[in-house]
Predicted model as a PDB file, atoms N, CA, C, CB and O in Angstrom, pLDDT in the B-factor column:
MODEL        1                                                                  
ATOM      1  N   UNK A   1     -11.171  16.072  -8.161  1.00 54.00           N  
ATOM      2  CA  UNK A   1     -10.631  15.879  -6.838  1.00 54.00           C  
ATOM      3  C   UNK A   1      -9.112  15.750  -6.937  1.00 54.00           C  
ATOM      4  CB  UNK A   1     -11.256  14.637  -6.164  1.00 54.00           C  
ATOM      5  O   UNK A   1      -8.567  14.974  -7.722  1.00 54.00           O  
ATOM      6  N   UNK A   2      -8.586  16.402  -6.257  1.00 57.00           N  
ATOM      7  CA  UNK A   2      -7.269  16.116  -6.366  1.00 57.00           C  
ATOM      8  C   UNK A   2      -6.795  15.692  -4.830  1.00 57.00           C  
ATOM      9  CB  UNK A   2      -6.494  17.392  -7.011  1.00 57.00           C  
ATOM     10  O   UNK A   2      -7.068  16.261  -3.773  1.00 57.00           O  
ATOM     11  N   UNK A   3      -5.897  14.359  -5.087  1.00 58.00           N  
ATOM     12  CA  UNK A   3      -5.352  13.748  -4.231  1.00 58.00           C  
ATOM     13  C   UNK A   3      -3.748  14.066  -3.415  1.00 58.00           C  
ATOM     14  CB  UNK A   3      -5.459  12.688  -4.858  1.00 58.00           C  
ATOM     15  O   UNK A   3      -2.897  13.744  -4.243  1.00 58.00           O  
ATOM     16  N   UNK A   4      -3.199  14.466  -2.387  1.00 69.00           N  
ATOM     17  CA  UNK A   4      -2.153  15.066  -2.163  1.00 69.00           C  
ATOM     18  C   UNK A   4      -1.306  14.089  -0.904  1.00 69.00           C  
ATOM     19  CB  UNK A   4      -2.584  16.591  -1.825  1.00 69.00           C  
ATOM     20  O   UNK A   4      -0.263  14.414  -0.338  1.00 69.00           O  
ATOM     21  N   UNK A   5      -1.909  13.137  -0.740  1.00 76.00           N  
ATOM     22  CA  UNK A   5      -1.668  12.271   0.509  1.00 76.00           C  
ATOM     23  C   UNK A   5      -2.691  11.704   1.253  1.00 76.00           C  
ATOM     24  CB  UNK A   5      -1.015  12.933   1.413  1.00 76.00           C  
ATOM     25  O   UNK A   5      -3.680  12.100   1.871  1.00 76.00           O  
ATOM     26  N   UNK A   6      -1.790   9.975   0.837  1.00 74.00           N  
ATOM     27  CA  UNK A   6      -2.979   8.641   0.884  1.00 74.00           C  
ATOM     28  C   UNK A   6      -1.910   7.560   1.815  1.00 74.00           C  
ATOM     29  CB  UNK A   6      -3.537   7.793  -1.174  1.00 74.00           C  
ATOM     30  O   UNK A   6      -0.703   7.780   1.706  1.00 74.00           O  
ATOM     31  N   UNK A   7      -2.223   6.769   2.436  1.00 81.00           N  
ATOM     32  CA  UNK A   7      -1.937   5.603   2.793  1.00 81.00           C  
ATOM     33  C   UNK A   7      -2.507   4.386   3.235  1.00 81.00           C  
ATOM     34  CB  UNK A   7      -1.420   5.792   3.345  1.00 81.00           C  
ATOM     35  O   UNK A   7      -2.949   4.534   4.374  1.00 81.00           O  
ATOM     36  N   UNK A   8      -2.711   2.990   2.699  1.00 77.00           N  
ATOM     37  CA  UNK A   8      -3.376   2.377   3.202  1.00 77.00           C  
ATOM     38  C   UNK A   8      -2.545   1.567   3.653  1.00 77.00           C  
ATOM     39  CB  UNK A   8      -4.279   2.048   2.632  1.00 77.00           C  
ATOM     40  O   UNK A   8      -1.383   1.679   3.262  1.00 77.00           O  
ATOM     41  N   UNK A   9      -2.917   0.441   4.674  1.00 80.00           N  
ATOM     42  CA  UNK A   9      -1.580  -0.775   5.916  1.00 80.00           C  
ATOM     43  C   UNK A   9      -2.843  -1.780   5.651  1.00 80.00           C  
ATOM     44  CB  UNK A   9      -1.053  -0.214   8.442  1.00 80.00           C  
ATOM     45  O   UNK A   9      -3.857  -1.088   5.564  1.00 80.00           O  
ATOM     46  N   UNK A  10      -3.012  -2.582   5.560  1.00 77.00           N  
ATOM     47  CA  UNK A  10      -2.930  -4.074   6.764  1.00 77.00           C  
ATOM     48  C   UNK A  10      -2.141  -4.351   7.098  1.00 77.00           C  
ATOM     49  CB  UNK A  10      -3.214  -5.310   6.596  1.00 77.00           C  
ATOM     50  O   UNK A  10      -1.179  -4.461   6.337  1.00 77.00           O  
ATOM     51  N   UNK A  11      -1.995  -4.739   8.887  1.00 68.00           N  
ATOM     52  CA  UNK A  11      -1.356  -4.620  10.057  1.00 68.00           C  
ATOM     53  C   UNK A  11      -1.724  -6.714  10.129  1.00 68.00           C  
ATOM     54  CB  UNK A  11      -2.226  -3.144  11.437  1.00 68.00           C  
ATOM     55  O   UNK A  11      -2.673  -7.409   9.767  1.00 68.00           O  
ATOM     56  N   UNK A  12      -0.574  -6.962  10.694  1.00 65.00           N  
ATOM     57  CA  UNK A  12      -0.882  -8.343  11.198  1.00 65.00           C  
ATOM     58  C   UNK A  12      -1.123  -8.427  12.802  1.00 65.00           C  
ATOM     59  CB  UNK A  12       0.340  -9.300  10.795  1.00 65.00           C  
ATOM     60  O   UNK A  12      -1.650  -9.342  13.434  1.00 65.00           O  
ATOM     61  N   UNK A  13      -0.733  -7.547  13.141  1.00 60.00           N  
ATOM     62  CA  UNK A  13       0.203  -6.921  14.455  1.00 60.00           C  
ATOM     63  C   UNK A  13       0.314  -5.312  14.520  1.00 60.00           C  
ATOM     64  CB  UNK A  13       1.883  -7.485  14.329  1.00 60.00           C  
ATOM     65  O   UNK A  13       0.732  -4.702  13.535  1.00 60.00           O  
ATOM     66  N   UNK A  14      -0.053  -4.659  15.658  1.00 54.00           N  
ATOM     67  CA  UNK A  14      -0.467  -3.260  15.644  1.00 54.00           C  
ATOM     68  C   UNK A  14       1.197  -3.360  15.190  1.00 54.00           C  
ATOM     69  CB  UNK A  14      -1.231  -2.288  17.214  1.00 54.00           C  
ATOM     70  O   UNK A  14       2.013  -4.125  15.705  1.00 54.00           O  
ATOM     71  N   UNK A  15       1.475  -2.363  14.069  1.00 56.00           N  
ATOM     72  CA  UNK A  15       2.606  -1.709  13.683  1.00 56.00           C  
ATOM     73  C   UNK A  15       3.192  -2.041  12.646  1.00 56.00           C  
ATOM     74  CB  UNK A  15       3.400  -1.710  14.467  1.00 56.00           C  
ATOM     75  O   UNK A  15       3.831  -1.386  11.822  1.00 56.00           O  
ATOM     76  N   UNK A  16       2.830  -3.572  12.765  1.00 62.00           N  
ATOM     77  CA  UNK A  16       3.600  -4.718  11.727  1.00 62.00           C  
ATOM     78  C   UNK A  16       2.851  -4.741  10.551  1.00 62.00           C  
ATOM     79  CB  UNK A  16       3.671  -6.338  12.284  1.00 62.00           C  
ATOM     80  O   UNK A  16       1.886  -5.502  10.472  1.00 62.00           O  
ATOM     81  N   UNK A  17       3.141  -4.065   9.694  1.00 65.00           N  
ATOM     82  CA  UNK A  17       2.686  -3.508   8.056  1.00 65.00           C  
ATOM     83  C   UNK A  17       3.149  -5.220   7.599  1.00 65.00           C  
ATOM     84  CB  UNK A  17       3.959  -1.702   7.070  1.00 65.00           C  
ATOM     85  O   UNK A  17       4.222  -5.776   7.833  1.00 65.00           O  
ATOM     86  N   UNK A  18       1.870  -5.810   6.845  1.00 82.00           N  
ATOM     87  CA  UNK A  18       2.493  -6.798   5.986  1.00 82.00           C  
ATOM     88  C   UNK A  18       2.349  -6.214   4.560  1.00 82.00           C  
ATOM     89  CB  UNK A  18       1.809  -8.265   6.140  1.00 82.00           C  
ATOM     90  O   UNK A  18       3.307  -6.243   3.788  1.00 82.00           O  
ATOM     91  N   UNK A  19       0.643  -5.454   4.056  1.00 87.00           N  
ATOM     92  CA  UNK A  19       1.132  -4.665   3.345  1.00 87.00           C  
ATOM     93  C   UNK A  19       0.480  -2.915   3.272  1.00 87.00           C  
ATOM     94  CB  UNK A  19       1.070  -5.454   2.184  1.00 87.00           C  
ATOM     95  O   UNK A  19      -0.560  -2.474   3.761  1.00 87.00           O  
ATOM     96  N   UNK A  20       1.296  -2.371   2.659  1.00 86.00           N  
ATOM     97  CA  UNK A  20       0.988  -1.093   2.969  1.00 86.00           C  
ATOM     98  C   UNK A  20       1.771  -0.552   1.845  1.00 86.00           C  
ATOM     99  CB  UNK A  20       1.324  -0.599   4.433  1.00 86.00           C  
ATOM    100  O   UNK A  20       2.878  -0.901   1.435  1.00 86.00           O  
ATOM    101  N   UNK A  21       0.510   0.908   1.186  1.00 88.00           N  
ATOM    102  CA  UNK A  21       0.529   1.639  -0.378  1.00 88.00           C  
ATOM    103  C   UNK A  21       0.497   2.791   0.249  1.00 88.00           C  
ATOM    104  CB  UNK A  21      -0.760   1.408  -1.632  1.00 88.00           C  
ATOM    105  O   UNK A  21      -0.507   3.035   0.919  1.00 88.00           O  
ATOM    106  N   UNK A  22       1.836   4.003   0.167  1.00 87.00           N  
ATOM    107  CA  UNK A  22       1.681   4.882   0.754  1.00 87.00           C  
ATOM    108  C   UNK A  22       2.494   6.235  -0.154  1.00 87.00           C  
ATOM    109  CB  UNK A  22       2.082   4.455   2.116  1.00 87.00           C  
ATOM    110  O   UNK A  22       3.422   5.895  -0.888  1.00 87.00           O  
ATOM    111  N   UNK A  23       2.252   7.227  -0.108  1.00 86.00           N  
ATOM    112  CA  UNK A  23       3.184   8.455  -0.233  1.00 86.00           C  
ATOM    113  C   UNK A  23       3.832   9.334   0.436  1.00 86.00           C  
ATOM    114  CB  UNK A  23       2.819   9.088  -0.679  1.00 86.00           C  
ATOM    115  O   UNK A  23       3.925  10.559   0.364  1.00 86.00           O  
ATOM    116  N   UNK A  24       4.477   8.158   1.419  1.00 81.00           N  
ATOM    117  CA  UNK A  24       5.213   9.030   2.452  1.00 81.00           C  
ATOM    118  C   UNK A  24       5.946  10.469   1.863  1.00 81.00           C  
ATOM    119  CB  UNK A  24       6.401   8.052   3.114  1.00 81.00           C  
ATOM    120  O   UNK A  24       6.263  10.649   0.687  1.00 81.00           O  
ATOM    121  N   UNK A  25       6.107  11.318   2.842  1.00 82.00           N  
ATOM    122  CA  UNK A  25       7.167  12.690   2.264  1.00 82.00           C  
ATOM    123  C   UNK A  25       8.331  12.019   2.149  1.00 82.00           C  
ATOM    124  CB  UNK A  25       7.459  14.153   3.343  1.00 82.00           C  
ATOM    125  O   UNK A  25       8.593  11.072   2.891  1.00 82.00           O  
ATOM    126  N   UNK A  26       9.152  12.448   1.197  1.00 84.00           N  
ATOM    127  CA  UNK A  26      10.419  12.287   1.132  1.00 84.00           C  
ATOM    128  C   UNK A  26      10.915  10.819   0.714  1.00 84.00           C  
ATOM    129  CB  UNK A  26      10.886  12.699   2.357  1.00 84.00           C  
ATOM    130  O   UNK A  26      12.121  10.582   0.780  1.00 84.00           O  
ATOM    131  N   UNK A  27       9.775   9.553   0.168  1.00 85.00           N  
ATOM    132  CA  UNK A  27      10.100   8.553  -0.039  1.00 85.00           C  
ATOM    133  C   UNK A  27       9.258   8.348  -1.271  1.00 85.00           C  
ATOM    134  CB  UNK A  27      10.047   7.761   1.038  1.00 85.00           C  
ATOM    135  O   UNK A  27       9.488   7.394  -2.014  1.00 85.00           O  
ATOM    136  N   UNK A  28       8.097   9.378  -1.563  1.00 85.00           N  
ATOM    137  CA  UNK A  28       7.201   9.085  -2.784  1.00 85.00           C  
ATOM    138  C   UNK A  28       6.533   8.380  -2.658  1.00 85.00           C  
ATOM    139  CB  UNK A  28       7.577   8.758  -3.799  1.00 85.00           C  
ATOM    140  O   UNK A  28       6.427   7.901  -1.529  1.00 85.00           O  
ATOM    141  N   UNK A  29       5.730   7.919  -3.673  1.00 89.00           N  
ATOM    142  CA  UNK A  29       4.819   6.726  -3.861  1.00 89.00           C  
ATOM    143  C   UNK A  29       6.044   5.171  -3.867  1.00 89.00           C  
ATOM    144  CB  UNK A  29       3.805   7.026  -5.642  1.00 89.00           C  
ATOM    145  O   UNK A  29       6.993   4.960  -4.622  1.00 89.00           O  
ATOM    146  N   UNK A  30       5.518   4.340  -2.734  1.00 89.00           N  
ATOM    147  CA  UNK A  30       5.623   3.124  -2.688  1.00 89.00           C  
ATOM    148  C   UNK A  30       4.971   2.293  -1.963  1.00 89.00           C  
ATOM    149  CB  UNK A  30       6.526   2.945  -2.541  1.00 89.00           C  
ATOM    150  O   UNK A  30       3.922   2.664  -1.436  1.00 89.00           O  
ATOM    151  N   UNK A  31       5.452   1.000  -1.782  1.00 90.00           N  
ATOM    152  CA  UNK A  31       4.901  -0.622  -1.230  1.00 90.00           C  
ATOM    153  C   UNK A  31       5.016  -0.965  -0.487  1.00 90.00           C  
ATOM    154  CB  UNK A  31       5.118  -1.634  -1.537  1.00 90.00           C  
ATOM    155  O   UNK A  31       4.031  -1.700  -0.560  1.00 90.00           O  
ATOM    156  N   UNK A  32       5.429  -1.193   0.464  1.00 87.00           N  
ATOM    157  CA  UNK A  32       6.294  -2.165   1.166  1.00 87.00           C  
ATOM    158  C   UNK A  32       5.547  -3.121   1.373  1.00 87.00           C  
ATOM    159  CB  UNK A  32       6.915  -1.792   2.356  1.00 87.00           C  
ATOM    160  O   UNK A  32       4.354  -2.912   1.593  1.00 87.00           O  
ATOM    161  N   UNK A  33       6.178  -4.679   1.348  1.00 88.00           N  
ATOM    162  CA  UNK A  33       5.466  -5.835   1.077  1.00 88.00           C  
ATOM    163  C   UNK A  33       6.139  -6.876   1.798  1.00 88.00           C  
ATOM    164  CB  UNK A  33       5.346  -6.123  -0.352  1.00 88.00           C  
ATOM    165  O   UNK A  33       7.326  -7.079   1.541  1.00 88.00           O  
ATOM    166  N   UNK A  34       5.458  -7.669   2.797  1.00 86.00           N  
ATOM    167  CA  UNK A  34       6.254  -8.028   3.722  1.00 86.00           C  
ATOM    168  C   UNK A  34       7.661  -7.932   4.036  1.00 86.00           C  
ATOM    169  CB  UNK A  34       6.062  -8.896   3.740  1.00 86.00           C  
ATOM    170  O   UNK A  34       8.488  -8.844   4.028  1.00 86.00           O  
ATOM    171  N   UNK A  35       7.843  -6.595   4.340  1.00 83.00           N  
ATOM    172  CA  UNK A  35       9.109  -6.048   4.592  1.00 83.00           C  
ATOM    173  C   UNK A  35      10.012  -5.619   4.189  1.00 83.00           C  
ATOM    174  CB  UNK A  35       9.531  -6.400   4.926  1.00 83.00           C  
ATOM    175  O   UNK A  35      10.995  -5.223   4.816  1.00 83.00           O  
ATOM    176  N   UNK A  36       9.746  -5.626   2.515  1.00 88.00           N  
ATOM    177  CA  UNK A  36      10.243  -5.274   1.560  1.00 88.00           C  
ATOM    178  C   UNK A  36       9.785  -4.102   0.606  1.00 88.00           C  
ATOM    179  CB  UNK A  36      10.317  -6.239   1.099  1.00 88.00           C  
ATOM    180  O   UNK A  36       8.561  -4.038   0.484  1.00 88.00           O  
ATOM    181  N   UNK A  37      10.516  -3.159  -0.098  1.00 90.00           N  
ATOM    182  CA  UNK A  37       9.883  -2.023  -0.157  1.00 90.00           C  
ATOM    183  C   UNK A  37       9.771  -2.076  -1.514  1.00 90.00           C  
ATOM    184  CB  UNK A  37      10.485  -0.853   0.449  1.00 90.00           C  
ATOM    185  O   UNK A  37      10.434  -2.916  -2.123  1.00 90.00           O  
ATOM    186  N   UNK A  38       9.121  -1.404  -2.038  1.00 93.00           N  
ATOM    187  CA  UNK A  38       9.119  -1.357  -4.313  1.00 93.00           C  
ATOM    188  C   UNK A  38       8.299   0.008  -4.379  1.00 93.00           C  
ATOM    189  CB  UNK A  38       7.752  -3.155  -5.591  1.00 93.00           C  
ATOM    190  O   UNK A  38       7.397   0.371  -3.624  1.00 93.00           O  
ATOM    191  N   UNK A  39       8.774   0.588  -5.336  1.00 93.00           N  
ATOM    192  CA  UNK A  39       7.535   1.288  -5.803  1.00 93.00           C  
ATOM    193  C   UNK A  39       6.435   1.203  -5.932  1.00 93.00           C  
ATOM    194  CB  UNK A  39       7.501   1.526  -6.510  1.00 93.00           C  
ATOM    195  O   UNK A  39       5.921   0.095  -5.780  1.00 93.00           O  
ATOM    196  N   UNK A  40       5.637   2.331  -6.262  1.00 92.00           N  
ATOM    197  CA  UNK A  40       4.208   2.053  -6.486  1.00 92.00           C  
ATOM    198  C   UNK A  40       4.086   3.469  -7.463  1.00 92.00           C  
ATOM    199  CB  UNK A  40       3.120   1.928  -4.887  1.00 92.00           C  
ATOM    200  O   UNK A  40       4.682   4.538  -7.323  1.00 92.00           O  
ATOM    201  N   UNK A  41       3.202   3.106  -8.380  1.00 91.00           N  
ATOM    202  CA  UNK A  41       2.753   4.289  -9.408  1.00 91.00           C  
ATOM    203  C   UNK A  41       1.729   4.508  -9.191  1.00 91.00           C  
ATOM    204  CB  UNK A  41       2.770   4.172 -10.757  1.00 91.00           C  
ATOM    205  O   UNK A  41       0.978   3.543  -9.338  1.00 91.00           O  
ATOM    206  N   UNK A  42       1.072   5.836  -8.728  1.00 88.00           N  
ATOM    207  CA  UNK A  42      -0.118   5.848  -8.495  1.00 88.00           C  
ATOM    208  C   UNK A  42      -0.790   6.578  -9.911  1.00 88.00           C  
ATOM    209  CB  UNK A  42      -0.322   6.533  -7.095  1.00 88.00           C  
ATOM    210  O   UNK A  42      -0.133   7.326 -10.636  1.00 88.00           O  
ATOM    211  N   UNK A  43      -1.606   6.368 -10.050  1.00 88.00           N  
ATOM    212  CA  UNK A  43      -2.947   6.033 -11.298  1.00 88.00           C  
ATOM    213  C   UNK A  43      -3.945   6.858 -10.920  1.00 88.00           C  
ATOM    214  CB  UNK A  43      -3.695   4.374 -11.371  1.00 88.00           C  
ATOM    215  O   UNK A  43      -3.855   8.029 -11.289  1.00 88.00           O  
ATOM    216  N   UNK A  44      -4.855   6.537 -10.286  1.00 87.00           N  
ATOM    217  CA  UNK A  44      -6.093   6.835  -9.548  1.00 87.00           C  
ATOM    218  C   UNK A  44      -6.244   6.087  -8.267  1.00 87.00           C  
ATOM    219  CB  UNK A  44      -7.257   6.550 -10.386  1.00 87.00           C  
ATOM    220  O   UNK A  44      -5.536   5.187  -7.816  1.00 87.00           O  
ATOM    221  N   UNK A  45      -7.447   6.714  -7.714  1.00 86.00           N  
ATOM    222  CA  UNK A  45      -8.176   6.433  -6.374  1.00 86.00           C  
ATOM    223  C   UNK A  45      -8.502   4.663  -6.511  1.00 86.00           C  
ATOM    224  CB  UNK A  45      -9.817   7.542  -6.237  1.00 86.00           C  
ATOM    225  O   UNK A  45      -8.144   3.682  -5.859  1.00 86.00           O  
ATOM    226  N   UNK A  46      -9.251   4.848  -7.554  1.00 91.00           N  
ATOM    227  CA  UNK A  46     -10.106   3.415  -7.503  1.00 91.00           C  
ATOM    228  C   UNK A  46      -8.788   2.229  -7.930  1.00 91.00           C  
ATOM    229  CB  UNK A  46     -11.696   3.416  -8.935  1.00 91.00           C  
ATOM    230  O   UNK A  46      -8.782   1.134  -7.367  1.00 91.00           O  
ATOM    231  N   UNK A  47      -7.956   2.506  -8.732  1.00 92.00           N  
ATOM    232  CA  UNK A  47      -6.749   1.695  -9.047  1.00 92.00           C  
ATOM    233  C   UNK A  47      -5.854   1.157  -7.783  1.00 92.00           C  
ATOM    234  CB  UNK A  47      -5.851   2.578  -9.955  1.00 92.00           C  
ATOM    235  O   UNK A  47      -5.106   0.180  -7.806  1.00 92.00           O  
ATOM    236  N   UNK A  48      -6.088   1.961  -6.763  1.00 90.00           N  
ATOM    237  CA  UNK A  48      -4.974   1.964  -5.673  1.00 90.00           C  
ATOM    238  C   UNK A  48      -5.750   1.034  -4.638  1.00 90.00           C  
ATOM    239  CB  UNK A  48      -4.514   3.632  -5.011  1.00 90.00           C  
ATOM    240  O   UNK A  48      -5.250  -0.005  -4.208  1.00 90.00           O  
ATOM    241  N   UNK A  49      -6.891   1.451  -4.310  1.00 91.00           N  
ATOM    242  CA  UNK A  49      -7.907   0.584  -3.656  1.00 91.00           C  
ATOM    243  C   UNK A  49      -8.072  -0.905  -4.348  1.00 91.00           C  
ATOM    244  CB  UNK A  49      -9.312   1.369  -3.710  1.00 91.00           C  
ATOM    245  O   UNK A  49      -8.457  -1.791  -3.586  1.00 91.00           O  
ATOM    246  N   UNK A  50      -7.861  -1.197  -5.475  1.00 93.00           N  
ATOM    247  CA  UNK A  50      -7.839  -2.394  -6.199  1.00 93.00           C  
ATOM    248  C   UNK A  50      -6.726  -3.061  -5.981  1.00 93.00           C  
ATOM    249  CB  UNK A  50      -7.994  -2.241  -7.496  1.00 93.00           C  
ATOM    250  O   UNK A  50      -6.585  -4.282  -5.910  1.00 93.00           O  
ATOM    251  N   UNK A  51      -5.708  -1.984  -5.845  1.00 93.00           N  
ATOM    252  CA  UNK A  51      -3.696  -2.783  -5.910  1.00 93.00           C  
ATOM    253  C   UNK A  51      -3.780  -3.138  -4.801  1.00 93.00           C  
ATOM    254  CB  UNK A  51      -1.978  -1.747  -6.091  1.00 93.00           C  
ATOM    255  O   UNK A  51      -3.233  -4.240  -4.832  1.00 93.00           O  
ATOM    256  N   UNK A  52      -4.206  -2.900  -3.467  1.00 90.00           N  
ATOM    257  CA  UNK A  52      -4.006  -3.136  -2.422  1.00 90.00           C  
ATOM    258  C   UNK A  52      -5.029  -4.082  -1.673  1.00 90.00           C  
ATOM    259  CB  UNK A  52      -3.813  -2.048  -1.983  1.00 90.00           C  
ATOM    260  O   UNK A  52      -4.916  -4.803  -0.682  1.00 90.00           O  
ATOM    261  N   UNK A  53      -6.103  -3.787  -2.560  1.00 91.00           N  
ATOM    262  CA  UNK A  53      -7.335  -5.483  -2.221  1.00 91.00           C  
ATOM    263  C   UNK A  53      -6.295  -6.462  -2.208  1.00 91.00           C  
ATOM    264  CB  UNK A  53      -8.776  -6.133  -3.767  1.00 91.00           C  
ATOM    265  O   UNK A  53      -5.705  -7.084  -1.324  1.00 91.00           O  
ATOM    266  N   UNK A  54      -6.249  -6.410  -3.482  1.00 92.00           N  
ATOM    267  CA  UNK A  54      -4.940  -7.605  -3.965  1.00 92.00           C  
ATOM    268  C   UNK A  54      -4.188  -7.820  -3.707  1.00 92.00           C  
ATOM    269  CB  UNK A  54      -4.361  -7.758  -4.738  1.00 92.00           C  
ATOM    270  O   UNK A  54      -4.035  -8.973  -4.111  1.00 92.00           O  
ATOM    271  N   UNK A  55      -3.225  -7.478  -3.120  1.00 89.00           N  
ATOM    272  CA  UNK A  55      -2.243  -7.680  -2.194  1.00 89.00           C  
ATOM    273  C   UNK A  55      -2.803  -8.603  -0.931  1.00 89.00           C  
ATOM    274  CB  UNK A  55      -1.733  -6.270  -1.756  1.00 89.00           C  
ATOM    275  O   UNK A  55      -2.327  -9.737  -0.875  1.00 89.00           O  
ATOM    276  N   UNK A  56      -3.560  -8.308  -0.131  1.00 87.00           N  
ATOM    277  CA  UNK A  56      -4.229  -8.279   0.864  1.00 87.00           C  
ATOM    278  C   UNK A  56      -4.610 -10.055   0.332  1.00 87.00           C  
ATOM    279  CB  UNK A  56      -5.423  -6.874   1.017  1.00 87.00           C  
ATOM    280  O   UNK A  56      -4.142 -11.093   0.800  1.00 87.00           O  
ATOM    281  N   UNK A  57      -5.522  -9.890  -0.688  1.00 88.00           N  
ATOM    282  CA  UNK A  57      -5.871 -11.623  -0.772  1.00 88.00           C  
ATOM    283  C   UNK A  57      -4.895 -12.019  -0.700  1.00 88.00           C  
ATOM    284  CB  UNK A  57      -6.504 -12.360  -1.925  1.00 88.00           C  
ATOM    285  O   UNK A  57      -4.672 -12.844   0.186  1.00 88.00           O  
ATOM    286  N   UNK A  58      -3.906 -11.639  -1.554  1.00 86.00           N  
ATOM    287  CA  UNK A  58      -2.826 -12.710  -1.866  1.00 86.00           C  
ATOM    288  C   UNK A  58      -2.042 -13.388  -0.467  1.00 86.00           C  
ATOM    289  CB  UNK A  58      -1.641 -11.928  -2.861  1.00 86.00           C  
ATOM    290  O   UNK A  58      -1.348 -14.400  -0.364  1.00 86.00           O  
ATOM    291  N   UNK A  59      -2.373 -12.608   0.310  1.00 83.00           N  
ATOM    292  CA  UNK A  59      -1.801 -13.170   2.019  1.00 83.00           C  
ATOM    293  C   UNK A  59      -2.436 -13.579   2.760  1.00 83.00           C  
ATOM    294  CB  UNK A  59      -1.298 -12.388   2.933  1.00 83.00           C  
ATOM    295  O   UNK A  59      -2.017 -13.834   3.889  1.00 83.00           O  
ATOM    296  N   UNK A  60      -3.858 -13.817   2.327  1.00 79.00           N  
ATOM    297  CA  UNK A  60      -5.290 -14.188   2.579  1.00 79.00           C  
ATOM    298  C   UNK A  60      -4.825 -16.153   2.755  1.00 79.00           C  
ATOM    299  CB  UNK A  60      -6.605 -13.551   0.886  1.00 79.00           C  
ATOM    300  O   UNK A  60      -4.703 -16.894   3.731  1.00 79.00           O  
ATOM    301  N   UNK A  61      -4.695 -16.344   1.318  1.00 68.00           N  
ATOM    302  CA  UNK A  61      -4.521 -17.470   0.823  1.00 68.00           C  
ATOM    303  C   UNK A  61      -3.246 -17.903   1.271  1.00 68.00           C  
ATOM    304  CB  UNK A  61      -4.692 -17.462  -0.493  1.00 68.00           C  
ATOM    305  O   UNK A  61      -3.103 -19.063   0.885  1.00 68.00           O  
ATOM    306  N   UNK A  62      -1.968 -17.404   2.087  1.00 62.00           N  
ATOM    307  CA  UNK A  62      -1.162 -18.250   1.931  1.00 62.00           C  
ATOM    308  C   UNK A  62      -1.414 -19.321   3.391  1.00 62.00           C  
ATOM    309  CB  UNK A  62       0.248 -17.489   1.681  1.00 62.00           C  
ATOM    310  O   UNK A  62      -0.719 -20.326   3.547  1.00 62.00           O  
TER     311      UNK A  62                                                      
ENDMDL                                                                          
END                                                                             
């Protein structure tokens, strides 16, 4: 399978990305993490779905 364009958000607020793993055009693979942006290396399918569980708890708990 080859993958060519992915993005996943949790939204707190329709729009309001707290976090979100994406490959936008022209920006590549990255993060943005409450509002802040970083890279992201993408790996695989199942790796990316895992990076972004995790994220997700981690704002679960605060």
């Amino acid at each position: 399978m080859v993958v060519r364009s992915w993005s996943l958000n949790a939204d707190v607020y329709w729009s309001l990305h707290v976090v979100e793993i994406d490959n936008e055009r022209g920006k590549g693979d990255h993060c943005p993490l409450d509002g802040k942006e970083f890279p992201y290396r993408f790996a695989a399918i199942d790796q990316l779905i895992e990076d972004f569980i995790k994220e997700v708890d981690k704002r679960r708990t605060r």
